[in-house]
N, CA, C and O atoms as a GROMACS GRO file, in nm:
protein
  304
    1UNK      N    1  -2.073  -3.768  -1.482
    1UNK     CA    2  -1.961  -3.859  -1.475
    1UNK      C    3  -1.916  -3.890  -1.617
    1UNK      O    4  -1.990  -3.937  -1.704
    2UNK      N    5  -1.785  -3.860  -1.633
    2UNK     CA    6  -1.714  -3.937  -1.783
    2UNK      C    7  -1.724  -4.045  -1.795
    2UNK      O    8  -1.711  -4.119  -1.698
    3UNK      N    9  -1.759  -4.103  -1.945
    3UNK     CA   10  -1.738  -4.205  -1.955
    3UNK      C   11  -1.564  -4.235  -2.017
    3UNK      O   12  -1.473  -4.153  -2.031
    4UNK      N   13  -1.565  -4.362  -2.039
    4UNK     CA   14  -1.413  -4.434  -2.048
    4UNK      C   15  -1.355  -4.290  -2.191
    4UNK      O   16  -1.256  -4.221  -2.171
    5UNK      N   17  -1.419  -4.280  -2.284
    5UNK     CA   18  -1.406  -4.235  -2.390
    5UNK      C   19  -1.438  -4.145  -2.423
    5UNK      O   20  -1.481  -4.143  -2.538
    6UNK      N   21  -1.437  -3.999  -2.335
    6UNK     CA   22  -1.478  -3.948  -2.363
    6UNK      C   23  -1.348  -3.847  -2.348
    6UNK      O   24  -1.252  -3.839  -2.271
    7UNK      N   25  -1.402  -3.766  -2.474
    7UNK     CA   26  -1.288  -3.695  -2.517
    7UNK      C   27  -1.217  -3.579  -2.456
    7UNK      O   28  -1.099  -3.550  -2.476
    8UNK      N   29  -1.304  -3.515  -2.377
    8UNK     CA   30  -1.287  -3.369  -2.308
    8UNK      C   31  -1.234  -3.391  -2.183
    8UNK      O   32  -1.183  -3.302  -2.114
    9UNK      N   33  -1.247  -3.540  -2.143
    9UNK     CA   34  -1.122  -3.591  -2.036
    9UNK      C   35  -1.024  -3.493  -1.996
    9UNK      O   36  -0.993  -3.420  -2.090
   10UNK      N   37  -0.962  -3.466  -1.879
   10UNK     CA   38  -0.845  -3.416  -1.860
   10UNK      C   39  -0.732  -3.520  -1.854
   10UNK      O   40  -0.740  -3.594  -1.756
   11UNK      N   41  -0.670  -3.533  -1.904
   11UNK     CA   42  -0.568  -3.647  -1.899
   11UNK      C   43  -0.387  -3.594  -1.858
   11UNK      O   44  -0.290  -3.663  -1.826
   12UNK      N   45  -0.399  -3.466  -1.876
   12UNK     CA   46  -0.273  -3.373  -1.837
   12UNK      C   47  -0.169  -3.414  -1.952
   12UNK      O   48  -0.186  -3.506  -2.032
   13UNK      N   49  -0.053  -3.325  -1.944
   13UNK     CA   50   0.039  -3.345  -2.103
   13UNK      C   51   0.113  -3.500  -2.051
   13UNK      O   52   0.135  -3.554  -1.943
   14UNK      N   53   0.138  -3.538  -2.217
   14UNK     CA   54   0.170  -3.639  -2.236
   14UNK      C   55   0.328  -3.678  -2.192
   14UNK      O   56   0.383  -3.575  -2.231
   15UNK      N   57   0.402  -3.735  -2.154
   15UNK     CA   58   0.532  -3.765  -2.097
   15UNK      C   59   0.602  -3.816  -2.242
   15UNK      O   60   0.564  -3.930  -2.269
   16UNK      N   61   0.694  -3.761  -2.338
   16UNK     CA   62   0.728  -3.777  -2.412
   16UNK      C   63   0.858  -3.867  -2.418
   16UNK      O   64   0.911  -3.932  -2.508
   17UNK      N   65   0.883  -3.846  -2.303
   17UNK     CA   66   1.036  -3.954  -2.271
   17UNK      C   67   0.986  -4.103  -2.273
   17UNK      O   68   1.035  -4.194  -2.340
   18UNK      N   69   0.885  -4.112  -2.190
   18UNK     CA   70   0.791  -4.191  -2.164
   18UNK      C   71   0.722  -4.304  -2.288
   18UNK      O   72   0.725  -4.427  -2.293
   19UNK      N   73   0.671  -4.216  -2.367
   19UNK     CA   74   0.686  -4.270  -2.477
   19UNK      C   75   0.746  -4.307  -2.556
   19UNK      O   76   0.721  -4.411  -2.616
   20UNK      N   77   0.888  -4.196  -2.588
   20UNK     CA   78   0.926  -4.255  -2.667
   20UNK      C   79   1.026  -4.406  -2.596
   20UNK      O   80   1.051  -4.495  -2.677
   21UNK      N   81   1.070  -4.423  -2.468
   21UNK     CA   82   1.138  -4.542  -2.406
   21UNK      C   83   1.041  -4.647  -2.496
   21UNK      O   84   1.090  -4.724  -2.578
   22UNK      N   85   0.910  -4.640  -2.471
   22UNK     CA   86   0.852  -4.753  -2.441
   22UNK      C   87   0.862  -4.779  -2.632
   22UNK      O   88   0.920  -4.884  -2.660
   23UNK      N   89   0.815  -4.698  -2.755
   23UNK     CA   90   0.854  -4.722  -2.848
   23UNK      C   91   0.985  -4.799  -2.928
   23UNK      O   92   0.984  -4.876  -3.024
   24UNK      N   93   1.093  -4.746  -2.849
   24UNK     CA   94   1.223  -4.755  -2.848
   24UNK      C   95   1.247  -4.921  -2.802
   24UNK      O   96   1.341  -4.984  -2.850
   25UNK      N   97   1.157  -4.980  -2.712
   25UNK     CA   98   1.160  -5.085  -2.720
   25UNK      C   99   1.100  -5.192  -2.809
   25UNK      O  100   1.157  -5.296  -2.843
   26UNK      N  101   0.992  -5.158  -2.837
   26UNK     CA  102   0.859  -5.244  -2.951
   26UNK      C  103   0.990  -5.244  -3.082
   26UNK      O  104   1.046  -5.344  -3.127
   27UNK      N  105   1.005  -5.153  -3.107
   27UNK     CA  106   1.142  -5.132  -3.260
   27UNK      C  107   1.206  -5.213  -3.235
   27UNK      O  108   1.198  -5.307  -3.314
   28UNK      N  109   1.306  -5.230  -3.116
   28UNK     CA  110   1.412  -5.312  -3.090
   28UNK      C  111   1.372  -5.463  -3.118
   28UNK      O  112   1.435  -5.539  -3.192
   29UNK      N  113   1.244  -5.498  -3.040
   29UNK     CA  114   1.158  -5.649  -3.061
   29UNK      C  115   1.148  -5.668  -3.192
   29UNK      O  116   1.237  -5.735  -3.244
   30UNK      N  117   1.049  -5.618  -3.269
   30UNK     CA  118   1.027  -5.585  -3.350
   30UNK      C  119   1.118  -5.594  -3.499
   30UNK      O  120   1.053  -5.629  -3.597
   31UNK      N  121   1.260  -5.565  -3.520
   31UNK     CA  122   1.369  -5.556  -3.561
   31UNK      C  123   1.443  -5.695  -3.533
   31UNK      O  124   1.531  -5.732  -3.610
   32UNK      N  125   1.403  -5.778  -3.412
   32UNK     CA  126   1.428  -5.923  -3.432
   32UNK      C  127   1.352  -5.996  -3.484
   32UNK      O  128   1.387  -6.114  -3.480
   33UNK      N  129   1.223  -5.967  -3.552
   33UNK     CA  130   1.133  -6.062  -3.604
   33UNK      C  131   1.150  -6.064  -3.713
   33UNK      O  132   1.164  -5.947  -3.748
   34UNK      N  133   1.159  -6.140  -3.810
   34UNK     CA  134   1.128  -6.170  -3.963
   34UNK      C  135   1.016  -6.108  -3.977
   34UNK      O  136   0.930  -6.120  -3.890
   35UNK      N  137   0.995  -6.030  -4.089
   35UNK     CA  138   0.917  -5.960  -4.154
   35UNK      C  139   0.831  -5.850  -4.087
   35UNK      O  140   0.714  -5.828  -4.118
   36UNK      N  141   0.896  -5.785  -3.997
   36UNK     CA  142   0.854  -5.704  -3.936
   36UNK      C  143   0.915  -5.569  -3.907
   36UNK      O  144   0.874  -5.485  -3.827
   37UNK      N  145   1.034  -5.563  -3.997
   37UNK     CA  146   1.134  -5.474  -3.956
   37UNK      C  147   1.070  -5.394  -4.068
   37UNK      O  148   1.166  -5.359  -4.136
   38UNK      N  149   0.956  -5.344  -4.124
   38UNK     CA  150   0.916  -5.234  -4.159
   38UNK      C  151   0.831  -5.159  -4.096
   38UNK      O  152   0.784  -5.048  -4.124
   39UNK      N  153   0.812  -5.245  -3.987
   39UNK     CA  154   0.740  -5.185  -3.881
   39UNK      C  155   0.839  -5.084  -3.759
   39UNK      O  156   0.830  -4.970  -3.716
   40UNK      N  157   0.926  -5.190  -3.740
   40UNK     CA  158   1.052  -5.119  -3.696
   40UNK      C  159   1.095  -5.007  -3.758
   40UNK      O  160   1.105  -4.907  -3.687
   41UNK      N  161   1.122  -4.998  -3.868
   41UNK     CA  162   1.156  -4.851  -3.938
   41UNK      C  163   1.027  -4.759  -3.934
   41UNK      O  164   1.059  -4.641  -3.946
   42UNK      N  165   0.906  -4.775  -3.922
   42UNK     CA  166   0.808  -4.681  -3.900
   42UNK      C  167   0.782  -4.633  -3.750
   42UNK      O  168   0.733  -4.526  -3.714
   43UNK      N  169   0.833  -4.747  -3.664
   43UNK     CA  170   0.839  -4.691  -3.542
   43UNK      C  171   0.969  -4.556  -3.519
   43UNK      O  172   0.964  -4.448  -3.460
   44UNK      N  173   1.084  -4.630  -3.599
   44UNK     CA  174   1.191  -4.509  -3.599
   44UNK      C  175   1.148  -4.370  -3.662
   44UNK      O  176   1.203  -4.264  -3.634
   45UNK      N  177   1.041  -4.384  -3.751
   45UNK     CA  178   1.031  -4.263  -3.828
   45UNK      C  179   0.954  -4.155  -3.695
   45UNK      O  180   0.986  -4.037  -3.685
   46UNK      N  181   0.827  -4.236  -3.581
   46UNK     CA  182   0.816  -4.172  -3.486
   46UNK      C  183   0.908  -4.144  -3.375
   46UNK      O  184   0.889  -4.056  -3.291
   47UNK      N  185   0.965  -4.188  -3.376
   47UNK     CA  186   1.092  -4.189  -3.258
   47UNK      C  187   1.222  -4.037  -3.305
   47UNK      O  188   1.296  -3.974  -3.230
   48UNK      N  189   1.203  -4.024  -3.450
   48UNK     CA  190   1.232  -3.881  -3.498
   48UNK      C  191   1.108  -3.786  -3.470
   48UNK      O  192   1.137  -3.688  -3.400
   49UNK      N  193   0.989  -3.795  -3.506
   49UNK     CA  194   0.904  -3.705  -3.480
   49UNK      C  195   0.928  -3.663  -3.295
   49UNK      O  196   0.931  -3.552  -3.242
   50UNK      N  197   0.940  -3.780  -3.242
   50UNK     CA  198   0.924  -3.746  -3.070
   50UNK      C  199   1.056  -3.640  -3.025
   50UNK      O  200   1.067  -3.573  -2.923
   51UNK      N  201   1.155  -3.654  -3.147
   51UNK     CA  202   1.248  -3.603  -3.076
   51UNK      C  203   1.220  -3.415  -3.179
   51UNK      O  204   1.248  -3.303  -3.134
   52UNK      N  205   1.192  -3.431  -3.243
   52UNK     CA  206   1.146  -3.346  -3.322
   52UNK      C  207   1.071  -3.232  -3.217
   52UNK      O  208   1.102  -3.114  -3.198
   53UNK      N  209   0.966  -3.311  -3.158
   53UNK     CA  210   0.834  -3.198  -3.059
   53UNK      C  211   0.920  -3.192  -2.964
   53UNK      O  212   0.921  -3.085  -2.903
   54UNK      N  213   0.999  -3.281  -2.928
   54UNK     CA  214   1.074  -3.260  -2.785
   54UNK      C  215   1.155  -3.105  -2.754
   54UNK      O  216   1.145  -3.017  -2.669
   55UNK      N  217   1.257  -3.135  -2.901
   55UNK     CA  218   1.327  -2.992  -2.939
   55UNK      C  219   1.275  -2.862  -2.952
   55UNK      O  220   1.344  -2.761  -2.935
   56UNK      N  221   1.103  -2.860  -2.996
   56UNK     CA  222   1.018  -2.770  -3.041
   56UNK      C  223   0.989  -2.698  -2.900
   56UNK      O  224   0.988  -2.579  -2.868
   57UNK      N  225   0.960  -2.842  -2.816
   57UNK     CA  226   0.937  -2.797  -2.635
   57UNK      C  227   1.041  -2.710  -2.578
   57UNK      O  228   1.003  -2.627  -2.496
   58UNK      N  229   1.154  -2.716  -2.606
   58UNK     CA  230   1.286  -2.692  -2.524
   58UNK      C  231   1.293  -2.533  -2.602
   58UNK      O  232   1.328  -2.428  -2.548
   59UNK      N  233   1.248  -2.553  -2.748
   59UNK     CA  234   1.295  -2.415  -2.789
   59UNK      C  235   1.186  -2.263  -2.712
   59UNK      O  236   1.199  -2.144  -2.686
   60UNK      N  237   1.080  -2.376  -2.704
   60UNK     CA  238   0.951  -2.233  -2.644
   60UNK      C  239   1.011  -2.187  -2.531
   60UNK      O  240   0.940  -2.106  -2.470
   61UNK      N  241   1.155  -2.219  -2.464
   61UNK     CA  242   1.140  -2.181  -2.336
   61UNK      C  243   1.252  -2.081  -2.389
   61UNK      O  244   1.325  -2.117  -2.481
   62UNK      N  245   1.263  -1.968  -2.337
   62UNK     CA  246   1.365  -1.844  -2.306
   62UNK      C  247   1.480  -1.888  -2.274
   62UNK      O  248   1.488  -1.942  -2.164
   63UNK      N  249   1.622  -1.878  -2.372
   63UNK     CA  250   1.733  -1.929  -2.267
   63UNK      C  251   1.795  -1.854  -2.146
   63UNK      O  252   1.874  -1.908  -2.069
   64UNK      N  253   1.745  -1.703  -2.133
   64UNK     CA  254   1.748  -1.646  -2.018
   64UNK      C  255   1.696  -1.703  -1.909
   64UNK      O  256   1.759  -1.702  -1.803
   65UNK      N  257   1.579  -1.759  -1.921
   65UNK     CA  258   1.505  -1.886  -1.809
   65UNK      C  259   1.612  -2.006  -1.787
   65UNK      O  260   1.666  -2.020  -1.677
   66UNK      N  261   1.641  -2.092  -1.898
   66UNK     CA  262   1.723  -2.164  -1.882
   66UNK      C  263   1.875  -2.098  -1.767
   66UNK      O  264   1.923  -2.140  -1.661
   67UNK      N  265   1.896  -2.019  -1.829
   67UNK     CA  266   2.088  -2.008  -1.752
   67UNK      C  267   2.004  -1.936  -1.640
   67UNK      O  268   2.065  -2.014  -1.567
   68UNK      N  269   1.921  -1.861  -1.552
   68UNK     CA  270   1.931  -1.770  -1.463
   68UNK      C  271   1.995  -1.839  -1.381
   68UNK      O  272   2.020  -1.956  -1.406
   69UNK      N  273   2.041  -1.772  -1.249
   69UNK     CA  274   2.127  -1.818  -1.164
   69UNK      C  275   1.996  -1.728  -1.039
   69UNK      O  276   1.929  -1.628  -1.067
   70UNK      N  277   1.994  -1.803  -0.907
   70UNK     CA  278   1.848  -1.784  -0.829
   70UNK      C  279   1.993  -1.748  -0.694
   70UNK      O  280   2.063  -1.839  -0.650
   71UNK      N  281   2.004  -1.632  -0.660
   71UNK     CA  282   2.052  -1.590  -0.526
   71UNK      C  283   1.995  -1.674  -0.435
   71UNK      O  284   1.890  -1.733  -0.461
   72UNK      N  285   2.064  -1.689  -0.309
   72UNK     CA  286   1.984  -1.780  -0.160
   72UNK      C  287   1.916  -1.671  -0.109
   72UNK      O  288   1.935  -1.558  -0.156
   73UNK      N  289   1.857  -1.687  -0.039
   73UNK     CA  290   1.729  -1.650   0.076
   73UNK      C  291   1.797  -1.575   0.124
   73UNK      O  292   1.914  -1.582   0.086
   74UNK      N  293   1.769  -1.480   0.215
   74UNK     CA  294   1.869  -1.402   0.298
   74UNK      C  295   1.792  -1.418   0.408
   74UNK      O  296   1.683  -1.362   0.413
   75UNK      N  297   1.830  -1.484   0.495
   75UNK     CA  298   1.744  -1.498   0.646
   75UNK      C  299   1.796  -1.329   0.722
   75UNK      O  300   1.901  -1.264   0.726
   76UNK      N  301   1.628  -1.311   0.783
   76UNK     CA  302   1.697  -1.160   0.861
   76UNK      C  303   1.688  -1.211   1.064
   76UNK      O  304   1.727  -1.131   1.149
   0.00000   0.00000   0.00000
């Protein structure tokens, strides 16, 4: 049995939209507080990285995959 922390966990890929929403908000908070808006700009500096891997994701895929067009079924 795993424990809480243990590293070899399967945890499945990470939801990057996901993250970055929830970042996208802490910045926004964050950016209303006095003396905290350098935190806010370090959150933005990840909120470029997320979009950064995001683009990296989209490029591994074939744009022949992307455009195919899938014929219907042909019932006999």
């Amino acid at each position: 049995m795993a424990g809480p922390f243990e590293t070899r966990r399967s945890a499945g890929p990470i939801d990057l939209g996901t993250v970055r929403d929830i970042l996208s908000v802490i910045r926004e908070d964050l950016q209303r507080l006095p003396g905290l808006q350098l935190a806010a700009e370090l959150l933005g500096c990840a909120l470029d990285e997320i979009a950064m891997a995001e683009q990296r994701q989209t490029a591994s895929i074939p744009r022949s995959v992307l455009d195919a067009r899938f014929r219907p079924r042909r019932r006999h």
